[in-house]
C-alpha positions as CSV (number, residue, x, y, z in Angstrom):
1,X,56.2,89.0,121.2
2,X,52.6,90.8,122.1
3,X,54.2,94.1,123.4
4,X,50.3,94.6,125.0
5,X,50.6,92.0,127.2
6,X,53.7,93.8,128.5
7,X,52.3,97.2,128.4
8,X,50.4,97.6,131.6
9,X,47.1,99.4,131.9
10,X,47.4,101.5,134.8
11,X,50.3,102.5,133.1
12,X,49.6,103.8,130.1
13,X,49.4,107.6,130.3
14,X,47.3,109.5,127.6
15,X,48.1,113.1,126.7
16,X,50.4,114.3,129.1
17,X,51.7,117.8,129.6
18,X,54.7,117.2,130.6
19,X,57.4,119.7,130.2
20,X,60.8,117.9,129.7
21,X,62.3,114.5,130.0
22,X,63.3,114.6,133.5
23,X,60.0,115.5,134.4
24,X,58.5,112.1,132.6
25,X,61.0,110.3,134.3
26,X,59.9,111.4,137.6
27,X,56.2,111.2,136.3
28,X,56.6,107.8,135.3
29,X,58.7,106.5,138.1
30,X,56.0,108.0,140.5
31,X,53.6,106.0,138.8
32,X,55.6,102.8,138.9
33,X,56.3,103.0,142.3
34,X,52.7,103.3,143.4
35,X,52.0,100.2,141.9
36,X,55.2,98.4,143.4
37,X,56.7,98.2,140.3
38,X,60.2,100.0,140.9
39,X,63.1,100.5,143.6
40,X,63.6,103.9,144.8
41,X,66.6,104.0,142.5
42,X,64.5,104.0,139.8
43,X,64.3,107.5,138.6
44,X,67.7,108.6,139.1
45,X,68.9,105.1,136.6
46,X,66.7,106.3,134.1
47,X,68.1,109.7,134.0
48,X,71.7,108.4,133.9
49,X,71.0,105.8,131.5
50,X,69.2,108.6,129.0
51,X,72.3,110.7,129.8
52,X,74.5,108.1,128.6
53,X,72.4,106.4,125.6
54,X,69.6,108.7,124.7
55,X,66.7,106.7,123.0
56,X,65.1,109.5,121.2
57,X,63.8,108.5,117.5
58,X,62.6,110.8,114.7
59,X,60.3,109.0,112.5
60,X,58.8,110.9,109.5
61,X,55.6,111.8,111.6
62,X,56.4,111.5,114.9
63,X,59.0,111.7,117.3
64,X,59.4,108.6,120.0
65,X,61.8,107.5,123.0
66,X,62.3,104.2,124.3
67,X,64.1,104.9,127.5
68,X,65.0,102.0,130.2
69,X,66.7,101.4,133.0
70,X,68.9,98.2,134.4
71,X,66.6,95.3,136.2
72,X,68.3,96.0,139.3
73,X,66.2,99.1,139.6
74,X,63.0,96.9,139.0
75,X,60.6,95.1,141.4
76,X,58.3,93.5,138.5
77,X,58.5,93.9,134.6
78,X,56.7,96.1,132.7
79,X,56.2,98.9,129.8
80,X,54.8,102.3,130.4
81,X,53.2,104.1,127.3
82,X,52.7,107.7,127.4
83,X,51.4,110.2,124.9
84,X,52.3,113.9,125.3
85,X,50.3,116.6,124.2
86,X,53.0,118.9,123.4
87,X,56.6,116.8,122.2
88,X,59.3,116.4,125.1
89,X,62.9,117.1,124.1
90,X,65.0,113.7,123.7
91,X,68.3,113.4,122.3
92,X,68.8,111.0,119.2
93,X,69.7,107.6,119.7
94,X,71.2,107.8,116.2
95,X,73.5,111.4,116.8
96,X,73.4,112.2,120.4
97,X,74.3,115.8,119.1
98,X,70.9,116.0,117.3
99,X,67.3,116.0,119.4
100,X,64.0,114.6,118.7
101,X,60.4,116.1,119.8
102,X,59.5,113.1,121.1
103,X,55.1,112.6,121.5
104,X,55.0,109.2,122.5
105,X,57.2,107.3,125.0
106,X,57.9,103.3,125.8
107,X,59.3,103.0,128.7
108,X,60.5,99.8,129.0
109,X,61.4,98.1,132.6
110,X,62.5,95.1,131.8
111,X,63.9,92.0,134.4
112,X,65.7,89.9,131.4
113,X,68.1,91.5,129.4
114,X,67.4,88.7,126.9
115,X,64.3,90.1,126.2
116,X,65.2,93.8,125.3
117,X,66.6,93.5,121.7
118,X,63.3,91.5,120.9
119,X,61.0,94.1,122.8
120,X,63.1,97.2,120.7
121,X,62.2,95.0,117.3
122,X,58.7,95.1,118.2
123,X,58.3,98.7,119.4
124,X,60.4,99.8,116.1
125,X,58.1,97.5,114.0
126,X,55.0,99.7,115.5
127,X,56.4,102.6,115.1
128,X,57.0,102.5,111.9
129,X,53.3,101.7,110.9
130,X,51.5,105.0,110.1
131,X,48.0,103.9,110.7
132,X,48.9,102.4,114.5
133,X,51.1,105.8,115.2
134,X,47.8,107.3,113.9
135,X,45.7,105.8,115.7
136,X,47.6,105.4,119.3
137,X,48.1,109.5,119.1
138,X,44.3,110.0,118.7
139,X,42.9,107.1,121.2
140,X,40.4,108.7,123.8
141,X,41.2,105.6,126.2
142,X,43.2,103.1,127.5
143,X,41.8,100.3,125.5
144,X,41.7,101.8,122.2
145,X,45.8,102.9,122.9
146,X,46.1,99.6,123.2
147,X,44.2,98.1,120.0
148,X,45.6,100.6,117.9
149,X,49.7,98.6,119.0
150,X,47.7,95.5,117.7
């Protein structure tokens, strides 16, 4: 799968200051509802759906979420990327006791189920290359976020 032909331009977010995860969520949502993208339900399922299986992951650099909501909550498929400038607090997907400073975020709204496991793989598989984590954290635009997931 090419996660950048997922990931949609005018959603990609570069360093954000965003203050907690609620407050991407609403950010995010916002976003995705200007372009169409989202039901008004949208926000709220994310919230619930972090509340219930947080997708915060520590790496050894870098701390990432990957959260998503159900496609009922969806108009039209897409990812959101967004680098922060200061890490938002996520709990671990791993020990929901435990959180993760999290300074980049997938958030994935996906319409096919079938399709999530294989989207995770991908985003994991990125992740866990230090040169693209690298390089993603210092792009200056859009297009070189995106080259540096390639």
């Amino acid at each position: 799968m090419e996660i950048t032909e997922t990931i949609r331009k005018d959603m990609v977010f570069l360093n954000q200051e965003i203050a907690s995860s609620d407050e991407l969520f609403e950010f995010i949502g916002e976003k995705a509802q200007e372009h169409g993208l989202v039901k008004d339900s949208y926000v709220q399922a994310l919230k619930d759906r972090e509340a219930q299986f947080p997708t915060g992951l520590q790496l050894e650099k870098v701390g990432v979420a990957i959260p998503h909501a159900d496609a009922e909550h969806l108009n039209e498929e897409f990812i959101a990327l967004v680098t922060l400038d200061s890490p938002v607090e996520f709990h671990s997907m791993e020990d929901p006791s435990k959180t993760v400073a999290a300074d980049i975020v997938f958030a994935l709204g996906l319409t096919k189920s079938e399709d999530q496991l294989e989207t995770l793989q991908t985003i994991v598989q990125i992740i866990q290359d230090d040169n693209k984590i690298s390089n993603l954290l210092e792009a200056k635009d859009v297009d070189e976020a995106l080259n540096a997931l390639k």
